[in-house]
C-alpha positions as YAML, in Angstrom:
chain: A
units: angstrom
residues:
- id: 1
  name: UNK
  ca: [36.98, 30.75, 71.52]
- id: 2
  name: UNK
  ca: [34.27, 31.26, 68.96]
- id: 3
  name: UNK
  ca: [34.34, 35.11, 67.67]
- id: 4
  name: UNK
  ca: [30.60, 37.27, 68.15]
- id: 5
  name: UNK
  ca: [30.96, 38.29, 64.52]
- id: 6
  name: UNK
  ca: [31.15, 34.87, 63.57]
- id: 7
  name: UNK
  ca: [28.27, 33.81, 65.03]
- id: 8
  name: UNK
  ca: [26.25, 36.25, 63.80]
- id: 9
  name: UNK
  ca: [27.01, 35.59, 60.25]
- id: 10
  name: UNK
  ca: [26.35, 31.89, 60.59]
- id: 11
  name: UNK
  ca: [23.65, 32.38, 62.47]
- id: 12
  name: UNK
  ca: [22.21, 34.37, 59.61]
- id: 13
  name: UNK
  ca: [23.39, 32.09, 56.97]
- id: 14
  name: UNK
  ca: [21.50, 29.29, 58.72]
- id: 15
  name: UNK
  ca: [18.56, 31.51, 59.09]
- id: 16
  name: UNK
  ca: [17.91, 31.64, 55.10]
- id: 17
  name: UNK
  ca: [19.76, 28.94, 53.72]
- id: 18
  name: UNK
  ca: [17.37, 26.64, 56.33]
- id: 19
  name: UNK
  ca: [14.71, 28.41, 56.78]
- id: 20
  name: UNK
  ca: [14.62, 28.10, 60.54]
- id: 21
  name: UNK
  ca: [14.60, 30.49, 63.34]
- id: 22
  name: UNK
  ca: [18.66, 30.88, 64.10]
- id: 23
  name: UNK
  ca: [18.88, 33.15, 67.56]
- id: 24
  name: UNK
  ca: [22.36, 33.94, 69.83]
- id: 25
  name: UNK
  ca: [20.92, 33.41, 73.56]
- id: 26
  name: UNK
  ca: [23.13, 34.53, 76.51]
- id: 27
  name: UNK
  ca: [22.78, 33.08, 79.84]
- id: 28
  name: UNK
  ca: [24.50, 34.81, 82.78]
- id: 29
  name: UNK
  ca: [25.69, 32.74, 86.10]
- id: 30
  name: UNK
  ca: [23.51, 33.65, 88.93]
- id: 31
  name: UNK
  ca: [26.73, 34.13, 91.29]
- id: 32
  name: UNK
  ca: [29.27, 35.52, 89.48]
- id: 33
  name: UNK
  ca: [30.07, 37.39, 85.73]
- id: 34
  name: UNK
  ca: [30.35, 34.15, 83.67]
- id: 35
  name: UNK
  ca: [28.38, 34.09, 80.85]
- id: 36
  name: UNK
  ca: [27.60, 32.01, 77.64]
- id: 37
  name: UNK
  ca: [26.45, 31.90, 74.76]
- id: 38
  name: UNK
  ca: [24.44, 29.68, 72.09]
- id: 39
  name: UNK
  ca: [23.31, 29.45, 68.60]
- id: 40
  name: UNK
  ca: [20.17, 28.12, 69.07]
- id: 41
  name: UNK
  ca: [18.52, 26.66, 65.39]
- id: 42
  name: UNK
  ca: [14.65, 25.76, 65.54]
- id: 43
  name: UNK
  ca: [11.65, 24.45, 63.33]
- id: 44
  name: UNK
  ca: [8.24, 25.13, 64.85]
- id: 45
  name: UNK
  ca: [9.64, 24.20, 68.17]
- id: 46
  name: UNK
  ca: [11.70, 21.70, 67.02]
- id: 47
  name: UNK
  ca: [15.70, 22.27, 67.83]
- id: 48
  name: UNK
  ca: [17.80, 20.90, 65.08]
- id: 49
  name: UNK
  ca: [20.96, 20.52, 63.84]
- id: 50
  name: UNK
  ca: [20.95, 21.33, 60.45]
- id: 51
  name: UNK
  ca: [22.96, 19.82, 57.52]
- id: 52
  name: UNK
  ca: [26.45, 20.88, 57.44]
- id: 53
  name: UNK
  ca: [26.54, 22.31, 61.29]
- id: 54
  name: UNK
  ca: [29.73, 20.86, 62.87]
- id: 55
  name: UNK
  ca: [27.71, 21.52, 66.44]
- id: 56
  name: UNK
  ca: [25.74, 24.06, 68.07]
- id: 57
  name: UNK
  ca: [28.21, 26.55, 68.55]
- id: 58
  name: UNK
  ca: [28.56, 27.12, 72.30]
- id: 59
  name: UNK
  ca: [30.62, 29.59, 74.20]
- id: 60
  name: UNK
  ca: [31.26, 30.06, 77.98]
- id: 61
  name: UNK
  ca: [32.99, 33.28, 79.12]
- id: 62
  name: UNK
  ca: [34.18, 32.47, 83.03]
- id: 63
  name: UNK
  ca: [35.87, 35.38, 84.99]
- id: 64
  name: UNK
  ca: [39.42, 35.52, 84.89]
- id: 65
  name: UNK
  ca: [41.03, 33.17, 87.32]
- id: 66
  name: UNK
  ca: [43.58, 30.52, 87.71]
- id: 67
  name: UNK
  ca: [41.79, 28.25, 89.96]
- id: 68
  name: UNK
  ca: [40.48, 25.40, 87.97]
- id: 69
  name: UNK
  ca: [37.52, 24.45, 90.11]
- id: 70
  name: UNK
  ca: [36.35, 28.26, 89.72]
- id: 71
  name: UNK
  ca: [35.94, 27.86, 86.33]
- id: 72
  name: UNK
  ca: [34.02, 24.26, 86.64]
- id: 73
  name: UNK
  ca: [31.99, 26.07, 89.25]
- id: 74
  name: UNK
  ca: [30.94, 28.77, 86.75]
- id: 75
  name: UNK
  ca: [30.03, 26.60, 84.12]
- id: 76
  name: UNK
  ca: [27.87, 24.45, 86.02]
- id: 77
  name: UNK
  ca: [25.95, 27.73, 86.73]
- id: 78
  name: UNK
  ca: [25.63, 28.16, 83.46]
- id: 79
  name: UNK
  ca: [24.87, 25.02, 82.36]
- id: 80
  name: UNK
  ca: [22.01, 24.13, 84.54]
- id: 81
  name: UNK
  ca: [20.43, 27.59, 82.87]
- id: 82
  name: UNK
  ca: [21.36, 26.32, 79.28]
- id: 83
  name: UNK
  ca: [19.78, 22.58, 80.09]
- id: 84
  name: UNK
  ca: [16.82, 24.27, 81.43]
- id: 85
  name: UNK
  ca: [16.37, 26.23, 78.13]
- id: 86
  name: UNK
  ca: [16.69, 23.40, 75.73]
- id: 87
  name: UNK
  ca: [13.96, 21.54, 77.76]
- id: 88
  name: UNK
  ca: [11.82, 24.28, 76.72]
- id: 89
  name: UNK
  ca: [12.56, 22.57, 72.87]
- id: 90
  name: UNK
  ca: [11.17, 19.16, 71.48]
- id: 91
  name: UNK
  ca: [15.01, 18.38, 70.76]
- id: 92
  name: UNK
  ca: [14.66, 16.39, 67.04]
- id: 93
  name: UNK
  ca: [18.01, 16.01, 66.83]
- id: 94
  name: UNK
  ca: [21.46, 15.61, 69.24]
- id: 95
  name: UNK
  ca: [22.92, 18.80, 70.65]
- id: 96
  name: UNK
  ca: [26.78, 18.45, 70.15]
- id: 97
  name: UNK
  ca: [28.76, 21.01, 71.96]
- id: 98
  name: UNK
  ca: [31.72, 22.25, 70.29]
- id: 99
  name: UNK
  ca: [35.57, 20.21, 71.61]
- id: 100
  name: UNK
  ca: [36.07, 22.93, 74.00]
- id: 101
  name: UNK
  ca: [33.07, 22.41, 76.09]
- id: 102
  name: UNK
  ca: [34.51, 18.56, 77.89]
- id: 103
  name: UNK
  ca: [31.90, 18.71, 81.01]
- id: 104
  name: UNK
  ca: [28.55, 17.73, 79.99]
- id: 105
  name: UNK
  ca: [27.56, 16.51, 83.65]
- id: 106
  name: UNK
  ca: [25.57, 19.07, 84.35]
- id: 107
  name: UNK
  ca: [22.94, 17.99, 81.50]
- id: 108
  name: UNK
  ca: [23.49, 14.92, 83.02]
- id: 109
  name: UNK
  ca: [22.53, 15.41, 86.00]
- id: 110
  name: UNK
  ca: [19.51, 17.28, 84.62]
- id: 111
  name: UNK
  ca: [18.65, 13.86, 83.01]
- id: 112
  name: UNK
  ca: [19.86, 14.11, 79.28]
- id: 113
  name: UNK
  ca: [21.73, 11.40, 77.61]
- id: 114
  name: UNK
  ca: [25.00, 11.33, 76.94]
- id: 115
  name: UNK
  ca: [26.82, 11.09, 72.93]
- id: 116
  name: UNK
  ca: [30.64, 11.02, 71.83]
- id: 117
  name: UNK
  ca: [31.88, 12.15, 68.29]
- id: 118
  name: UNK
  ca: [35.62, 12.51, 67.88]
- id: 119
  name: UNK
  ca: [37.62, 14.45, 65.27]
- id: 120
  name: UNK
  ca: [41.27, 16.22, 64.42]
- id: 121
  name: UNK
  ca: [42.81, 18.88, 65.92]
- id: 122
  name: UNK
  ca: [45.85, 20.34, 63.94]
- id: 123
  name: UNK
  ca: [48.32, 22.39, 65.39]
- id: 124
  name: UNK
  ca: [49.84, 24.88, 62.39]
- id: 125
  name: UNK
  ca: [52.36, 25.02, 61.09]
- id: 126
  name: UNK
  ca: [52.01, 21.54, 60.47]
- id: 127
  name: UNK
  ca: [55.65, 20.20, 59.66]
- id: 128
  name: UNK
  ca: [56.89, 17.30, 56.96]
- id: 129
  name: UNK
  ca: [57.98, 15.61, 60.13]
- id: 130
  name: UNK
  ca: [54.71, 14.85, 61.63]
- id: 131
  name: UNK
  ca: [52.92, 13.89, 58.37]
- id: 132
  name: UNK
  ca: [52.88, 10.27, 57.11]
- id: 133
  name: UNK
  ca: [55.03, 9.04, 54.59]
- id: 134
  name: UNK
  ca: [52.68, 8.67, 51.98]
- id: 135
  name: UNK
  ca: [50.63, 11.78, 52.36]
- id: 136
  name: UNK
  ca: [54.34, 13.25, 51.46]
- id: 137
  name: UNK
  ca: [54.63, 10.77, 48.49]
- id: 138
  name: UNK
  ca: [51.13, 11.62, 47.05]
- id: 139
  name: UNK
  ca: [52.35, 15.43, 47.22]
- id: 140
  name: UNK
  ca: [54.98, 15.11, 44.91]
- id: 141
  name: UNK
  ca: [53.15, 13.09, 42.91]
- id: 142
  name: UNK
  ca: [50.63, 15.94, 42.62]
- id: 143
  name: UNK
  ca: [53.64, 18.74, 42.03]
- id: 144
  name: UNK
  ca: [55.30, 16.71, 39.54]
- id: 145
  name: UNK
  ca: [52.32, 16.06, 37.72]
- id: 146
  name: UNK
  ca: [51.36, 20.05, 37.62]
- id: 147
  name: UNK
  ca: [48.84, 20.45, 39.52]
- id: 148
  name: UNK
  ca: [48.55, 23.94, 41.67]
- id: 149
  name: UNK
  ca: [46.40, 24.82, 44.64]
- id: 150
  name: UNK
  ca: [45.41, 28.10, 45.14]
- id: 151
  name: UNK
  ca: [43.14, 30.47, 46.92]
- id: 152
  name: UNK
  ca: [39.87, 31.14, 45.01]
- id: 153
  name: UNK
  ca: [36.72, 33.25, 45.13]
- id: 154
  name: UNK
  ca: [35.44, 31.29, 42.24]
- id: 155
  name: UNK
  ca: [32.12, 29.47, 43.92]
- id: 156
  name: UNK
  ca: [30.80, 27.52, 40.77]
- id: 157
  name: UNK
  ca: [34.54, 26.09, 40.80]
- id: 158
  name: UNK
  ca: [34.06, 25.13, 44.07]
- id: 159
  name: UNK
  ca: [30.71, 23.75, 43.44]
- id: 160
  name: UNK
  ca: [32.06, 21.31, 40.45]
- id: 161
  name: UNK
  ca: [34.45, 19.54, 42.42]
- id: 162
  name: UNK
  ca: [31.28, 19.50, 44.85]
- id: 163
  name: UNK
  ca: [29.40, 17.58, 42.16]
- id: 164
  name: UNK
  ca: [32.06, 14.96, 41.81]
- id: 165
  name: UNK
  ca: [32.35, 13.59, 45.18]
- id: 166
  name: UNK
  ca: [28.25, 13.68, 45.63]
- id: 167
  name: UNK
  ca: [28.19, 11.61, 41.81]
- id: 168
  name: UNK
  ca: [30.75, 9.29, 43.44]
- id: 169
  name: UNK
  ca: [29.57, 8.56, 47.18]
- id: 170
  name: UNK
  ca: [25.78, 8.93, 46.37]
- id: 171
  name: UNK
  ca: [24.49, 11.86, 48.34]
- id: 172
  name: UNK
  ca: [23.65, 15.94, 48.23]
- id: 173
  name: UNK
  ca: [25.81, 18.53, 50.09]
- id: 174
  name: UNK
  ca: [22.34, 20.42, 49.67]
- id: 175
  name: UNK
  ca: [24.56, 23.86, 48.38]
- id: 176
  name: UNK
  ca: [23.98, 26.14, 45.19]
- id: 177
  name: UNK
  ca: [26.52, 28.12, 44.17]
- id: 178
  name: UNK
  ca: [24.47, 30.89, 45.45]
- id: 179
  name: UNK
  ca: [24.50, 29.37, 48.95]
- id: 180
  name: UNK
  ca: [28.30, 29.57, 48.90]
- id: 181
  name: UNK
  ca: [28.16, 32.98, 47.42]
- id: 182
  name: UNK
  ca: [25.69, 33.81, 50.29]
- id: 183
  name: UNK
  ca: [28.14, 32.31, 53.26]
- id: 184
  name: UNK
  ca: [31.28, 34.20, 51.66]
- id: 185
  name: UNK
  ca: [29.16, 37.62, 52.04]
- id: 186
  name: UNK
  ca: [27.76, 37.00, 55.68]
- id: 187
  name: UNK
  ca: [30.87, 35.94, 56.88]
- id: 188
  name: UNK
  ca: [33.63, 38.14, 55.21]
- id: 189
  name: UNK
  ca: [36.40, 36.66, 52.53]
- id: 190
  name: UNK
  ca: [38.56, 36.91, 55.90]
- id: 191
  name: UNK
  ca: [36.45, 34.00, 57.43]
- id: 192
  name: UNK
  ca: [35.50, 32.21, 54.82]
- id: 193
  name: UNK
  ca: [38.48, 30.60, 52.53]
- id: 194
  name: UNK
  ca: [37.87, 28.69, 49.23]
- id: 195
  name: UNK
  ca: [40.47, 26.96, 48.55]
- id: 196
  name: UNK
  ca: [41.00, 24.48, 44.39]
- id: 197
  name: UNK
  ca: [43.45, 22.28, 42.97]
- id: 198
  name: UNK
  ca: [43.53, 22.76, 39.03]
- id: 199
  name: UNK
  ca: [45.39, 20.71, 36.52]
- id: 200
  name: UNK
  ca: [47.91, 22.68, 34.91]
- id: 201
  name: UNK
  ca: [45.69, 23.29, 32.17]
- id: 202
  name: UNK
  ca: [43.34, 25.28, 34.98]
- id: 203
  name: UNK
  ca: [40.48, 22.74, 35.52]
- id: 204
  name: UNK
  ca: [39.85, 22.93, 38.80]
- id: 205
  name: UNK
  ca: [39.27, 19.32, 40.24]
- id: 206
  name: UNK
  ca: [39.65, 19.39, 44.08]
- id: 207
  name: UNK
  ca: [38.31, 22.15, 46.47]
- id: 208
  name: UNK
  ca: [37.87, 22.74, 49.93]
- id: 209
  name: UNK
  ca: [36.02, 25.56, 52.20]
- id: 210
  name: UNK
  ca: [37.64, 26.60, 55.65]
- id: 211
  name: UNK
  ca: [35.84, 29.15, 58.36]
- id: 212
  name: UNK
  ca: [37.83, 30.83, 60.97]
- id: 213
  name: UNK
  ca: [35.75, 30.81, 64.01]
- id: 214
  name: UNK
  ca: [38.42, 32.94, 65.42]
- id: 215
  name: UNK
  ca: [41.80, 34.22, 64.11]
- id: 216
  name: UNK
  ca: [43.63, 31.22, 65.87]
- id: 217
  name: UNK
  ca: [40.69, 29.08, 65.26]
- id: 218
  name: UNK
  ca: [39.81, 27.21, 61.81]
- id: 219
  name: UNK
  ca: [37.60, 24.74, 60.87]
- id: 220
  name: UNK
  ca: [37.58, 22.83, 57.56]
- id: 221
  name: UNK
  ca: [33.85, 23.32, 56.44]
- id: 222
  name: UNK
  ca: [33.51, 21.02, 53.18]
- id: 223
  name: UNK
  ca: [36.09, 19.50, 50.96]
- id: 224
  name: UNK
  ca: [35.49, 17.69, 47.55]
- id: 225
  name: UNK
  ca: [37.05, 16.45, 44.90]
- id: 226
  name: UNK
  ca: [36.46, 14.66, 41.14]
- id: 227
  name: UNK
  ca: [36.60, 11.17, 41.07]
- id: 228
  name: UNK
  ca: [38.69, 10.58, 38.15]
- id: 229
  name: UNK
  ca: [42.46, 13.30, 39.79]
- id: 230
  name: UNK
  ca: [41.92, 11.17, 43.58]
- id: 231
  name: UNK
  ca: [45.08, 9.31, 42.64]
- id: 232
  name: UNK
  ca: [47.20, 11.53, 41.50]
- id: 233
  name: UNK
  ca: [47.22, 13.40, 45.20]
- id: 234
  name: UNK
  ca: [45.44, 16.47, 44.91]
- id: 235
  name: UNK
  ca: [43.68, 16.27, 47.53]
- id: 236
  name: UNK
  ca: [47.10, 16.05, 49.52]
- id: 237
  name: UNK
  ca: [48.50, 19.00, 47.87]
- id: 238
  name: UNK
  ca: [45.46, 21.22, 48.23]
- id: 239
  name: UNK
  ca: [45.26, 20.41, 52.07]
- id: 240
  name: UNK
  ca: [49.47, 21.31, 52.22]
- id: 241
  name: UNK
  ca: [48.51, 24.21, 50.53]
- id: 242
  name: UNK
  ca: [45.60, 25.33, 52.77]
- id: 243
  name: UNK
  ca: [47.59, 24.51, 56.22]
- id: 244
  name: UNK
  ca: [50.62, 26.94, 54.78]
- id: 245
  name: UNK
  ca: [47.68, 29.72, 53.57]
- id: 246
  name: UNK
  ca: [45.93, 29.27, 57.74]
- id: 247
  name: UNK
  ca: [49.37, 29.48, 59.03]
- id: 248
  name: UNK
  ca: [50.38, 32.58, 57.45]
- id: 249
  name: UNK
  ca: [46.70, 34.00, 57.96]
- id: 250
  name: UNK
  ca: [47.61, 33.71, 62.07]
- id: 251
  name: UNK
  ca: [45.63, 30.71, 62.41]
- id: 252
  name: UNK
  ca: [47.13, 27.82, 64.78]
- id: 253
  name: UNK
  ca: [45.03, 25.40, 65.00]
- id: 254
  name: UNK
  ca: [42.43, 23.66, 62.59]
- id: 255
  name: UNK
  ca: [39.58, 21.19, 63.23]
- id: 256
  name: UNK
  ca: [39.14, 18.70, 61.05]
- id: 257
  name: UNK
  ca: [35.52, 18.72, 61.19]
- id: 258
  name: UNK
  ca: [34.37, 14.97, 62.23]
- id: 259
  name: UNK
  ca: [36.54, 11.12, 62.28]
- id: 260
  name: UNK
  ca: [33.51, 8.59, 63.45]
- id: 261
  name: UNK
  ca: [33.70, 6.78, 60.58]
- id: 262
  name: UNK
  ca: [36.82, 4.77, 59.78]
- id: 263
  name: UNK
  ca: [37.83, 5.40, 56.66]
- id: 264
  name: UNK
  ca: [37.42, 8.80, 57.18]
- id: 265
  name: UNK
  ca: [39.31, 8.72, 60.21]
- id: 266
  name: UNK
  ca: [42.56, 6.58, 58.93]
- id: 267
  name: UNK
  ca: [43.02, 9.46, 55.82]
- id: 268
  name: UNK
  ca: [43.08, 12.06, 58.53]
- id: 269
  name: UNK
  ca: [45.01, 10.94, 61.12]
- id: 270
  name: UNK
  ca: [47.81, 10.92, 58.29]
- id: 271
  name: UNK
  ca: [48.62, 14.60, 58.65]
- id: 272
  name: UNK
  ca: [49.51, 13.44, 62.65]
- id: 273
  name: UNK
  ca: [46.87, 15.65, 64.72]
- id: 274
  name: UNK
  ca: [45.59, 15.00, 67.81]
- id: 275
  name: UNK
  ca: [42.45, 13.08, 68.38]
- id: 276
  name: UNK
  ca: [39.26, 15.33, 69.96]
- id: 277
  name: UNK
  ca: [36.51, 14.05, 71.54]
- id: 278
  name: UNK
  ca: [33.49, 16.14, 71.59]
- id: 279
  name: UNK
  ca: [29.98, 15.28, 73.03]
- id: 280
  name: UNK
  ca: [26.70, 15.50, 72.87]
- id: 281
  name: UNK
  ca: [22.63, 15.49, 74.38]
- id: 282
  name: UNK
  ca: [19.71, 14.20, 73.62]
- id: 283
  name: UNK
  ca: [16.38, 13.58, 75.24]
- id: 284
  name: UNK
  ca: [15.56, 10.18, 76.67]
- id: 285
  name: UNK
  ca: [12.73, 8.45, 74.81]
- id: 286
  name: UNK
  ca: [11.27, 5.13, 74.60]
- id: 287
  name: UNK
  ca: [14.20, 4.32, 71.38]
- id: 288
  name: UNK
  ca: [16.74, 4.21, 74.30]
- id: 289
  name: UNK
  ca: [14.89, 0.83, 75.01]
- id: 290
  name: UNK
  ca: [15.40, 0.02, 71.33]
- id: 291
  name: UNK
  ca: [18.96, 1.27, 71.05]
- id: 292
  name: UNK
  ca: [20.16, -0.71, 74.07]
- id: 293
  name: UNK
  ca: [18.54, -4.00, 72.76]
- id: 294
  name: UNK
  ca: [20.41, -3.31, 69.76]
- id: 295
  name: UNK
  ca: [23.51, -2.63, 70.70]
- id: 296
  name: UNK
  ca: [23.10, -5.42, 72.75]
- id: 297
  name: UNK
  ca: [22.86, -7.83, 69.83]
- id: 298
  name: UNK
  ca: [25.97, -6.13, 67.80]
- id: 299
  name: UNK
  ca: [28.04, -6.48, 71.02]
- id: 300
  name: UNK
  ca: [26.89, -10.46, 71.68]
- id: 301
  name: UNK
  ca: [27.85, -10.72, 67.80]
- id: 302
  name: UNK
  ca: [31.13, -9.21, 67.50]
...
């Protein structure tokens, strides 16, 4: 479950870091007191996702009850009112419900198209036991060499370990350290959680950014780290460091935030959580004649 107060914060954060229209909609089931609610982010019109969104943060409320087809009758209430809204949008982009939200049918049904992303759920405390050997090896390496993670409120720290991974993998995480300063204030020091590695001689050279969508809830926002420490594991130690930092916070379980592409996916899988799919909508359009004929092609050619 996704806290009210965080919403509103991101939902404000989005508003003037993006410049978009960022508003909390609540749709109420027609035949019962299940409810949900959605961040809905626009451009003239346009929904969008915008950079650095994990998904359009959804969240149904059903009526307590043990019956499972209760609950799947609820949401489908609610669902045909939230597919009816986003028709109202020229959707430029996917809508990706958050891993909680499994049954997309209803948009189905409604005639959306269907999308999959997967990514890493881990449950805290995360134990020695359950991460790989070398994840464990590249931790000592990191102790023995001094390095120390800590807990920061330091943003331009954070932002030049930013600068090294965009120098390195050629692109723009599109933040200022003002923007970071900016997300720290809307959403409380609580919820947001900067995290840096520094060399024992206190250059910081890895960093990472966590949000608590709830206080059992985390999700790991951005991470980042300069090219030339990568092998001497600091980016291991600094994620041991952050897990023992959630778990003591009351957090139990943290979302990796994304595994679709491989590599990505093989260094995460490492710290042994449990794969999550999560899915998304989009509009049909004449490109699903294109798309098909494509992936028509890569299949006849694999």
């Amino acid at each position: 479950m996704i806290d009210q107060s965080f919403l509103q914060g991101w939902a404000e954060f989005n508003q003037k870091k993006w410049n978009c229209s960022a508003d909390l909609i609540t749709l109420k089931a027609p035949n019962s007191d299940a409810w949900c609610e959605t961040l809905i982010l626009a451009d003239r019109g346009k929904l969008i996702l915008p950079p650095l969104n994990p998904y359009h943060l959804t969240v149904f409320h059903p009526t307590p009850t043990t019956k499972v087809q209760k609950t799947g009758s609820q949401w489908h209430e609610v669902a045909k009112l939230l597919a009816a809204s986003l028709q109202r949008y020229k959707l430029s982009s996917n809508f990706y419900f958050p891993p909680e939200i499994q049954d997309i049918r209803p948009f189905l049904w409604q005639g959306f198209k269907p999308e999959i992303k997967y990514t890493y759920y881990v449950e805290l405390p995360c134990v020695s036991e359950q991460i790989s050997s070398s994840i464990r090896n590249k931790i000592k390496k990191a102790n023995a060499a001094g390095y120390v993670s800590v807990r920061t409120d330091d943003m331009e720290a954070v932002h030049r370990c930013l600068a090294g991974t965009e120098t390195r993998k050629g692109f723009d995480h599109h933040l200022t350290v003002g923007d970071l300063q900016l997300a720290r204030q809307l959403l409380g020091e609580d919820r947001f959680r900067a995290y840096v590695c520094l060399t024992k001689d206190g250059e910081p050279v890895s960093a990472s950014i966590t949000m608590l969508l709830s206080p059992e809830r985390a999700l790991g926002w951005i991470s980042a780290s300069k090219t030339e420490h990568l092998s001497g594991g600091v980016v291991q130690q600094l994620q041991q460091f952050e897990f023992e930092d959630l778990h003591a916070a009351g957090v139990r379980t943290f979302d990796f935030y994304g595994a679709n592409l491989e590599s990505v996916s093989a260094s995460k899988a490492h710290w042994g959580g449990q794969l999550r799919a999560f899915y998304g909508i989009r509009a049909p359009g004449y490109k699903d004649i294109v798309r098909s004929g494509l992936e028509w092609l890569r299949f006849g050619n694999n």
